[in-house]
N, C-alpha and C positions, 0 to 999 in steps of 0.2 A: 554641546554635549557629544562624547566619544558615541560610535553607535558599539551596540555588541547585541549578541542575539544570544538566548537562549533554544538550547533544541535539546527534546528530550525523542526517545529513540536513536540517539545519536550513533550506537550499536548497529541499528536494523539496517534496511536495505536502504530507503527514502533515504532515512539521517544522514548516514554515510555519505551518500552524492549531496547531499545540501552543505556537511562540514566540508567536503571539497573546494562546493563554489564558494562557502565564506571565507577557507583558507584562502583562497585564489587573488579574493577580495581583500585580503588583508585584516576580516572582523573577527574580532576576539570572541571566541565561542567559551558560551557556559554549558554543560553538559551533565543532567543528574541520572546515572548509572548506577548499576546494583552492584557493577565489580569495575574498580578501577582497573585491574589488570585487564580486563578484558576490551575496556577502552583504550589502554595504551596497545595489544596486540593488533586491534584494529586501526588505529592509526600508523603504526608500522607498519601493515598489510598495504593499505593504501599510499605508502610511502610519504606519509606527513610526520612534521618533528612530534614531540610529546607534548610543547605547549600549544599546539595547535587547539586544543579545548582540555578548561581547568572542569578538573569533574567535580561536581558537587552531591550530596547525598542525595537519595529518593524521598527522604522526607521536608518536605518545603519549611514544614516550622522551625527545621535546623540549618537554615541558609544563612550567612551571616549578611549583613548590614548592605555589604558591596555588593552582593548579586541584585544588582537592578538595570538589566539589562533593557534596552529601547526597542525590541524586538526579540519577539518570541515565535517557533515555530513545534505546535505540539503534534508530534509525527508518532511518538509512542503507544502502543496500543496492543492488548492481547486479539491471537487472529485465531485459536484455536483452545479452547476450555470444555472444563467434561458438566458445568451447570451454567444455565444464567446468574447466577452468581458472583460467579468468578469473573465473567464479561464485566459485571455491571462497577467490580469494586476497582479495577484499572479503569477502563476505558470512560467511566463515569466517576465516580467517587475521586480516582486518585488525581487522573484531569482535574477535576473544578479544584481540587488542594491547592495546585500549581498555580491557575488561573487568579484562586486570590492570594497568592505567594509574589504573585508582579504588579511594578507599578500600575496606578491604573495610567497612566502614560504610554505603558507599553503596547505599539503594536503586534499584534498576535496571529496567526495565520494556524488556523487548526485544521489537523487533515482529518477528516470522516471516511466516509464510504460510497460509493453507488449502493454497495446493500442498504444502507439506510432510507434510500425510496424502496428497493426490490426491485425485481425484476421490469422490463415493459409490458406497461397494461397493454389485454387483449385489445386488439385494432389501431394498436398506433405504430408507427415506424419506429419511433424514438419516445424515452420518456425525458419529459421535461423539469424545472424546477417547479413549475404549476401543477404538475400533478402531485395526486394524493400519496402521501407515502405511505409504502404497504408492504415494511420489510419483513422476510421469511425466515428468518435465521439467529438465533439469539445475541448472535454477532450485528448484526444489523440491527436488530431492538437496540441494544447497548447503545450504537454510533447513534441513533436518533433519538435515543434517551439525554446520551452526552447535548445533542445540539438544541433541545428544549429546554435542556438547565442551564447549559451558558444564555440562551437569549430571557429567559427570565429573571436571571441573575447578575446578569451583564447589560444590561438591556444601552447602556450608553457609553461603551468602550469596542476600540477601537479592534474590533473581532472579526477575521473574512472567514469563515467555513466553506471547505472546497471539499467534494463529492470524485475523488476519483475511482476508474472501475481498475478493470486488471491491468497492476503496471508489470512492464517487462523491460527489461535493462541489465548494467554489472552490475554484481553483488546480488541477486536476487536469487537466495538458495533455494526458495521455490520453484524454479525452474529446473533445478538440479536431476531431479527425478523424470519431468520432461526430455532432459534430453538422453538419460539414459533409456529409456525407454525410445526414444527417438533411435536410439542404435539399433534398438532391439530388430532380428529377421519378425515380430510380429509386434504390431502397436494397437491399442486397444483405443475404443474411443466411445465414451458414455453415448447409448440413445443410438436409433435406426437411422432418425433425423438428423439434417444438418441442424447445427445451433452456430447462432448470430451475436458477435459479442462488440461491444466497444473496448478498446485499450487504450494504454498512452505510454507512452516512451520513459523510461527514469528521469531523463534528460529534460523532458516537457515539464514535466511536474515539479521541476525545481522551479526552470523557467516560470512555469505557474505561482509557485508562492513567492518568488520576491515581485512579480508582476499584483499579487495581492496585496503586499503590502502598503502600494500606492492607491487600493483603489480606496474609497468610503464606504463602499458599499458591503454589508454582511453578507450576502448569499444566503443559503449554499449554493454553491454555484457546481454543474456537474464538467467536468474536465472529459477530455475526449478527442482519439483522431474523428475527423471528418467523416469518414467509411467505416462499416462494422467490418468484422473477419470472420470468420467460420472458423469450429472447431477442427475440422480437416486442412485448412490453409495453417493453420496454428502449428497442426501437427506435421507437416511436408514443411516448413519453414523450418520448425526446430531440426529434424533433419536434416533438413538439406544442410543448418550452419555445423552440424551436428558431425555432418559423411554418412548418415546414415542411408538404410537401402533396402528397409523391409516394406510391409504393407501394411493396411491398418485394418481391421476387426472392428465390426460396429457390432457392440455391444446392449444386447435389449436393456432397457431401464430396469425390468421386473429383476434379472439377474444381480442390477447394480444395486439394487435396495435391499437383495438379500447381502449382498456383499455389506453392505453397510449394516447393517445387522449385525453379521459376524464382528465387524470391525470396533464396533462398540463393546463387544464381548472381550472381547479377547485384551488386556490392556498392553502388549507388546505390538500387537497391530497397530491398538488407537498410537501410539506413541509414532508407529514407523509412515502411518498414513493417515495423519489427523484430519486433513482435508476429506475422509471420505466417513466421519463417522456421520451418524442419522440426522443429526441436525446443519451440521456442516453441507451435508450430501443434499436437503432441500436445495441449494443455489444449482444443482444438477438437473433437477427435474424440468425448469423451464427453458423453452428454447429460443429467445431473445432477452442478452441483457445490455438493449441498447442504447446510450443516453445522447441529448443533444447540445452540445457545450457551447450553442453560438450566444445565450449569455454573457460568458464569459468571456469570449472572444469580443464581443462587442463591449465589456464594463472594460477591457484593459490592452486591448490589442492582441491579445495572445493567441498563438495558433500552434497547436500542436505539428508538428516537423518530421519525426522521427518514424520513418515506417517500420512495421512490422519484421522485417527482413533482419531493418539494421539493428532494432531492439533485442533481438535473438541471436543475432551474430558477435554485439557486445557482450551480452552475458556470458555465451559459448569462449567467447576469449578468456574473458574473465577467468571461468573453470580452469581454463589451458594452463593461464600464469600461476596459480592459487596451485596447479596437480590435482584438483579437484576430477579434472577427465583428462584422461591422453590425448593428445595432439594429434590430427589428422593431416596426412601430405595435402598441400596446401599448392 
């Protein structure tokens, strides 16, 4: 049997470097999007032909006959919503359509979250796949809502759920306001406190899902460099790929919960800064969110590669080629 993969998020940041490594690879991608056009300007972005991935509808009951792809990777997912609601009808409801929309043959590699444990319990270095999950965030409810109802409903298909925290890489427009601000002669930085995070590379995490695809094992497994970073190292790295040359502002928390207040309020804020409205802004208040990936590393060989430097300095190009930011003498 030919292989081919189905990815949905094929759009987003993830999708994007995973249609790369299948183009590379030669596997015929299926892809169910809300706007075809907006899948073909993105494959033209990245400089891929048009049939690099045949796009299929968002509704799985209207897939026809041929879409029975031998690999599936569900990378799609809402990351900003104004109710649990709205979390719950993508990132759970629309998921499990898909899921029995494929053979059961198919293997599948579903991306979650580190929010879906929360944060690191009080007294530990690192939180584990053993520990209790105790997500904060109704985004995080959703991702471990989604991974209760695949194992309950899937309970003997060939499923890996992998836990990554913050990725950084090209094409992460998340990062885009980072590094503008990174320019900035003043940078702000939530909390008096240093905070301690885990990351992982774009690049890792594809690495990670076709290394999932061979293993048996369900997970979730949490993904993760070796070393945490600080929210100060985060912010002199994005700079530095940046050229930037200000200083940063440590910003009380009580300030930043009023800020999130306002941001809720106002619906051209929440739109311009969704990452900061009241429920979102919980993922701010604790100051480790550090996980320990050597599960994973040990169910499949995989090791995260990519430091922090160079994950910040890809995206920063990225911007460059895209016009997204101006170029810096180099």
């Amino acid at each position: 049997m030919n292989s081919s993969l189905l990815l949905t998020g094929a759009t987003g940041f993830v999708g994007r470097n995973i249609l790369l490594r299948a183009h590379a690879e030669g596997v015929p991608v299926l892809a169910p999007v809300r706007s075809q056009e907006k899948l073909r300007a993105t494959l033209a972005e990245d400089g891929l032909p048009a049939g690099a991935a045949s796009p299929l509808s968002t509704d799985p009951e209207g897939w026809p006959s041929s879409a029975a792809p031998t690999r599936a990777v569900l990378s799609a997912g809402v990351l900003f919503a104004r109710t649990r609601e709205e979390y719950h009808s993508v990132n759970v409801d629309w998921t499990l359509r898909v899921l029995r929309a494929l053979p059961d043959s198919c293997r599948v590699v579903l991306l979650s979250s580190q929010s879906a444990g929360g944060p690191t319990p009080d007294g530990l270095v690192a939180r584990r796949e053993s520990d209790a999950d105790q997500p904060i965030t109704w985004y995080g409810e959703s991702k471990l809502a989604l991974e209760h109802a695949v194992r309950a409903e899937f309970p003997h298909r060939h499923i890996t759920v992998l836990r990554p925290p913050m990725i950084l890489g090209a094409r992460d427009a998340a990062t885009l306001p980072l590094f503008k601000m990174a320019r900035s002669p003043l940078r702000t930085k939530p909390g008096l406190k240093k905070k301690l995070f885990s990351f992982v590379g774009v690049g890792d995490v594809v690495e990670a899902v076709f290394a999932a695809f061979e293993t048996g094992e369900p997970g979730p497994f949490y993904l993760g460099s070796r070393e945490p970073v600080s929210d100060l190292r985060l912010i002199a790295a994005a700079a530095k790929a940046a050229g930037g040359r200000g200083v940063t502002l440590r910003v009380p928390l009580p300030l930043v919960r009023l800020m999130a207040a306002a941001v809720d309020a106002v619906p051209a804020w929440r739109r311009a800064t969704p990452s900061l409205t009241r429920d979102r802004a919980r993922e701010i208040w604790p100051d480790r969110w550090v996980v320990d990936a050597s599960a994973f590393r040990k169910a499949t060989g995989w090791e995260a590669r990519v430091s922090l430097e160079e994950a910040l300095e890809s995206a920063f190009r990225h911007f460059e080629s895209t016009g997204q930011l101006t170029p810096i003498s180099r």
